[in-house]
C-alpha positions in Angstrom: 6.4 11.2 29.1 8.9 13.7 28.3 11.8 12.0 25.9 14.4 15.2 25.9 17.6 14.8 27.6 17.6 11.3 27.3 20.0 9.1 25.4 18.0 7.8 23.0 19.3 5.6 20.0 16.6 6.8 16.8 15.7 5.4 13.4 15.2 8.1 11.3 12.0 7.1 7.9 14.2 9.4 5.8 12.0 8.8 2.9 9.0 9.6 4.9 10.5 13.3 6.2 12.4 13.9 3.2 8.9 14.5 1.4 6.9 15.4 4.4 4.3 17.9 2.7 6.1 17.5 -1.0 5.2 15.9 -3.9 8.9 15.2 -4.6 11.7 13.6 -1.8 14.3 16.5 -0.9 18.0 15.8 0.2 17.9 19.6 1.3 14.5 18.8 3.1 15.6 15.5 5.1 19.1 17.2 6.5 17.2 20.4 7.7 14.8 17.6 9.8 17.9 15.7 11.2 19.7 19.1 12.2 16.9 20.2 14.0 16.0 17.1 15.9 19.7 16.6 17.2 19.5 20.6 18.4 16.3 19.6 20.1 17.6 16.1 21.3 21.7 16.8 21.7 22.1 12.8 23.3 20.0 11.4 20.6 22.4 8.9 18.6 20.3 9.2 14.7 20.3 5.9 12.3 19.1 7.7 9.0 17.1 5.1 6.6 16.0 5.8 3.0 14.6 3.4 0.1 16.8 2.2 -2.2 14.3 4.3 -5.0 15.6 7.7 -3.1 18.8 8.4 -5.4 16.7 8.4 -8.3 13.8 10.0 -6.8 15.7 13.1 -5.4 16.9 16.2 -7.6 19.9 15.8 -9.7 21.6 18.2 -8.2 21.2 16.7 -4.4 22.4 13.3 -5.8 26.4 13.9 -5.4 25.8 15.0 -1.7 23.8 11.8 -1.2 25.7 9.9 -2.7 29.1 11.2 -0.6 26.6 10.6 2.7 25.9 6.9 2.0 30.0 6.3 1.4 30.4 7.8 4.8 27.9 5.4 6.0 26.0 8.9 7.4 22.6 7.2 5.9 22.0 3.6 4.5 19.7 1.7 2.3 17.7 -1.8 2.8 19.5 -5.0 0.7 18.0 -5.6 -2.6 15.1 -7.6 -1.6 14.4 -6.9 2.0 11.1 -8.6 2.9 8.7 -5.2 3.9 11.0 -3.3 1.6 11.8 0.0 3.6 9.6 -0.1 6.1 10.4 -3.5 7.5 13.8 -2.4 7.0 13.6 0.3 9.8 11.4 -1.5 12.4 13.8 -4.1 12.1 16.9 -2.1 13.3 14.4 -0.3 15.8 13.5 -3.8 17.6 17.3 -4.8 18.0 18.6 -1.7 19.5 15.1 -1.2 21.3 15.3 2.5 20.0 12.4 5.3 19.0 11.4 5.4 15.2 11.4 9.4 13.9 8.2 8.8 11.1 4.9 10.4 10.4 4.0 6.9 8.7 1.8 4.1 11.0 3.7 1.1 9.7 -0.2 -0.3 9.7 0.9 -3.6 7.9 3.0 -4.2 10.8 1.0 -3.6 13.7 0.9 -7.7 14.8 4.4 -8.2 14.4 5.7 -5.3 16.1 3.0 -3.9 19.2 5.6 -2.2 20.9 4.9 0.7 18.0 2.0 1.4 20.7 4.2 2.0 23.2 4.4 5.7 25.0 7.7 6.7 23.7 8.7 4.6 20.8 7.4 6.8 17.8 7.8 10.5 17.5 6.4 12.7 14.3 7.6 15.8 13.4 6.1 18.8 10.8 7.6 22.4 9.6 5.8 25.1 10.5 6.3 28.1 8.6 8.0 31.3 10.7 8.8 28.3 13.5 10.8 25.5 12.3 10.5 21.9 12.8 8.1 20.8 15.4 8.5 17.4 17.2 5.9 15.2 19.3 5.5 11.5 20.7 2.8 9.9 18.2 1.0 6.7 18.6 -0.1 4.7 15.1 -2.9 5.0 13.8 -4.7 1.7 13.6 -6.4 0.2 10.8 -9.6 0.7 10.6 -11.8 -2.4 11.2 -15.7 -2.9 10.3 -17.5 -4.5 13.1 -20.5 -6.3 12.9 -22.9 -6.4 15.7 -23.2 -10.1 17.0 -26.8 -12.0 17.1 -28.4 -13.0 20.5 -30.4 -16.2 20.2 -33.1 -17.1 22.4 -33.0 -20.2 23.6 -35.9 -23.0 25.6 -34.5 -25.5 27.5 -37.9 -28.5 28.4 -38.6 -28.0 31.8 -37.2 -24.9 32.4 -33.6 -26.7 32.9 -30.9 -23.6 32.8 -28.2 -24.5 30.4 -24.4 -25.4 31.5 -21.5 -26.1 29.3 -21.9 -28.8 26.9 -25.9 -28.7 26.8 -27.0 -28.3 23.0 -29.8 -25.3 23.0 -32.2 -25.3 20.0 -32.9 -21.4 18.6 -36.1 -20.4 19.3 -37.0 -18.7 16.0 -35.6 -21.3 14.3 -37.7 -23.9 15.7 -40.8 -22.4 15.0 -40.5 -21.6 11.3 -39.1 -25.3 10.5 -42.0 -27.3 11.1 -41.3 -31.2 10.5 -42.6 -32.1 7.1 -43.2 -35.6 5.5 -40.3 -36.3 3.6 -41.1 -37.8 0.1 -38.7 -40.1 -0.8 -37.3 -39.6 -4.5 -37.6 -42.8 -6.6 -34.7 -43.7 -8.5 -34.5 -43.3 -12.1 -33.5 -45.7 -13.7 -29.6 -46.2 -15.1 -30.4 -46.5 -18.8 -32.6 -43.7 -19.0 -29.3 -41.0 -17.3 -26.9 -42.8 -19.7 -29.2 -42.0 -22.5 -29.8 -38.5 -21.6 -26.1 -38.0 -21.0 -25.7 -39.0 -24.8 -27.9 -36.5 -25.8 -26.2 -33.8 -24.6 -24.2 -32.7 -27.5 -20.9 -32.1 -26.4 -20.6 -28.4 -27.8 -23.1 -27.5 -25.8 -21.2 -29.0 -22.5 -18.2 -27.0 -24.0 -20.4 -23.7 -24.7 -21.9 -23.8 -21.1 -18.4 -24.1 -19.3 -16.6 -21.3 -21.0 -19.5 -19.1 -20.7 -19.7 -20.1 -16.6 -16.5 -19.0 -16.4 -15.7 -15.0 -15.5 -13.1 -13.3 -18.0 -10.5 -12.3 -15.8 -8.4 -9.2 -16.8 -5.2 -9.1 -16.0 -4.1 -6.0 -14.0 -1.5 -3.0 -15.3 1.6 -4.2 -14.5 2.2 -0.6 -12.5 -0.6 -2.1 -10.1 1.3 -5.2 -9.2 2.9 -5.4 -5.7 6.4 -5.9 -5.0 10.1 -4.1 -6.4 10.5 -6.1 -9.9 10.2 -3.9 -12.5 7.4 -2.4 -13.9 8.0 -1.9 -17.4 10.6 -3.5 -20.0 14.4 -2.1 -20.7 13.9 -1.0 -24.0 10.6 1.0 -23.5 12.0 2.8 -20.6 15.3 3.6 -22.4 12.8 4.9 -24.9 11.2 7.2 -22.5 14.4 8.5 -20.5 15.7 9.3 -24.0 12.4 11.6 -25.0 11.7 13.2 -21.7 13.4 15.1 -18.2 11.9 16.0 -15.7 10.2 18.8 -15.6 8.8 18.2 -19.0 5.1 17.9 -20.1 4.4 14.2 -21.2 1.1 13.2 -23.1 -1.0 10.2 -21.6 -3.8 8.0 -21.5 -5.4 7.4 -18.4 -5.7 3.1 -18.2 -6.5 2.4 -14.8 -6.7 3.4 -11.4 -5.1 2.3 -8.2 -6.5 3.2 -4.4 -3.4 6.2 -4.5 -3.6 7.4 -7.9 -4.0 6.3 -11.6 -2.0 4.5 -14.6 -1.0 6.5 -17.5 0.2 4.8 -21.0 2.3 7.3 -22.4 2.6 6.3 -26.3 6.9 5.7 -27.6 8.3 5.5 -31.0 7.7 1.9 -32.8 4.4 1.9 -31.1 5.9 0.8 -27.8 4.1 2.7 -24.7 5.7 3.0 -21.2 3.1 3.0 -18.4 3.6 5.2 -15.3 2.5 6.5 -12.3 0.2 9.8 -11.1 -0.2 9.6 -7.4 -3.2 11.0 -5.8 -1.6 13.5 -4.3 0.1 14.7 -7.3 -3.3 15.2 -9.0 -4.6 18.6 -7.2 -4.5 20.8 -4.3 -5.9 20.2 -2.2 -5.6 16.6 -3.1 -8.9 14.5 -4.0 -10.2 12.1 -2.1 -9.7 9.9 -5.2 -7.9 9.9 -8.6 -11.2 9.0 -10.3 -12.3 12.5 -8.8 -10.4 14.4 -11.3 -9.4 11.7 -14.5 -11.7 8.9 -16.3 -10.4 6.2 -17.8 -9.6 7.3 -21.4 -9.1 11.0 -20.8 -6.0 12.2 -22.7 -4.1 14.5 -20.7 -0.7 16.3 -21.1 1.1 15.5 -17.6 4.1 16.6 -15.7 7.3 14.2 -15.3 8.1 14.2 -11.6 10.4 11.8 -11.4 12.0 8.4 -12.8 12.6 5.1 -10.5 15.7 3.4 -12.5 14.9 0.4 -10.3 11.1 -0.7 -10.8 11.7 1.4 -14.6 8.6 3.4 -13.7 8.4 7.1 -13.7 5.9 9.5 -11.7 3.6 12.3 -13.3 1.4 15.0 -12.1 -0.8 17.2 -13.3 0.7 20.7 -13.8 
């Protein structure tokens, strides 16, 4: 199915192109994709979409031109809020003006609410390719993978050789012939004054040692792990950190705990207050590892790279350099 020449309506994951084989979103980046679809698609009528993180996220220097786009209404942002965030954000406008979604992401957390995203047509990727320019192709999602577990056959016997129909109760074969009926002993009841007394002699320290040492110690997470926009760390820690460090600067850290994308650094502040932040996977190496764990341990001091700073979730990103 060939999609040029047709009027299309598109939702643009501006976010998603705009750091399409970066570390970092670019401004620069995303404008160059958008010129060179509408070249290759002149009907297409482009709906640009970027978290409400990409201000922050982008150089300094781009911000101003951003800023000037989103006045003009040229590119928009999802409400504070928005229930799947960015990403629910664009599907959203794609299903009311039934139009084609311009992403390399899957939108996998999506994939029962909106099945049309398998539908020839409604998702196209795009890459740049060096001496060539940016390349554009129909995409399906890729799905989630799923483990599947092989389903047990029972034999069944039926008394008589009767063939079962709906509704007849078959007894497993196997199960039949390593359950042989026993004699069931019948338990004689104790009697009520000797449970009350043993009850008694229970001391109830004991009952109180017992419990608490049944019961798992639970540790709570990083507050970088946990889901959602709030933010991650408090005001006057990451007023602390803004004021000691720009990007671009080597920042010293602990490494506290790892995520599936990358590991939490505690980066220590003056008054012993520490700011915790972010070092994506990808961030880590090149090429990237398979996992963050491949490359830190938990405890290794390391001096880091400050990417960028999220004013929103008061988080910042690090790599190393």
């Amino acid at each position: 199915m060939t999609l040029k020449g047709k009027a299309l309506r598109v939702v643009v994951d501006g976010s998603n192109f705009a750091t399409e084989g970066r570390s970092v979103p670019s401004w620069a980046q995303l404008n160059e994709a958008i010129e060179a679809f509408k070249i290759e698609f002149p009907k297409a009528e482009v709906i640009v979409v970027v978290d409400a993180s990409f201000e922050h996220r982008i150089a300094a220097s781009e911000r101003p031109a951003f800023n000037e786009s989103l006045n003009k209404g040229d590119v928009t942002t999802p409400p504070a809020g928005a229930v799947g965030r960015g990403d629910g954000f664009i599907l959203t406008i794609a299903a009311r003006i039934d139009g084609v979604i311009l992403s390399n992401d899957s939108f996998q957390e999506f994939h029962t609410e909106y099945r049309w995203l398998f539908d020839e047509g409604r998702l196209i990727g795009g890459k740049p390719i060096r001496g060539v320019g940016w390349i554009f192709t129909p995409r399906l999602p890729v799905r989630a993978a799923k483990t599947q577990l092989p389903a047990k056959k029972l034999a069944v016997a039926l008394p008589g050789g009767v063939k079962p129909s709906v509704g007849t109760t078959l007894t497993p074969v196997k199960a039949a012939k390593k359950a042989p009926k026993l004699p069931v002993k019948k338990a004689e009841p104790k009697p009520a004054k000797k449970v009350a007394k043993k009850a008694e002699a229970k001391p109830a320290k004991k009952i109180a040692k017992a419990a608490k040492k049944a019961t798992p110690k639970v540790e709570e997470a990083p507050v970088v792990m946990r889901r959602g926009r709030q933010p991650v760390n408090p005001e006057t820690e990451f007023a602390l950190f803004r004021a000691a460090y720009r990007i671009g600067q080597r920042v010293e850290g602990e490494v506290i705990a790892f995520t599936s994308h990358g590991a939490v650094i505690k980066v220590s502040l003056k008054g012993a207050k520490v700011m915790e932040c972010y070092a994506p996977t990808a961030s880590l190496a090149k090429p990237a590892p398979a996992r963050a764990r491949d490359v830190l341990k938990r405890g290794d001091i390391k001096n880091f790279k400050l990417v960028s700073v999220d004013g929103e979730r008061r988080i910042a990103e690090l790599s190393l350099p």
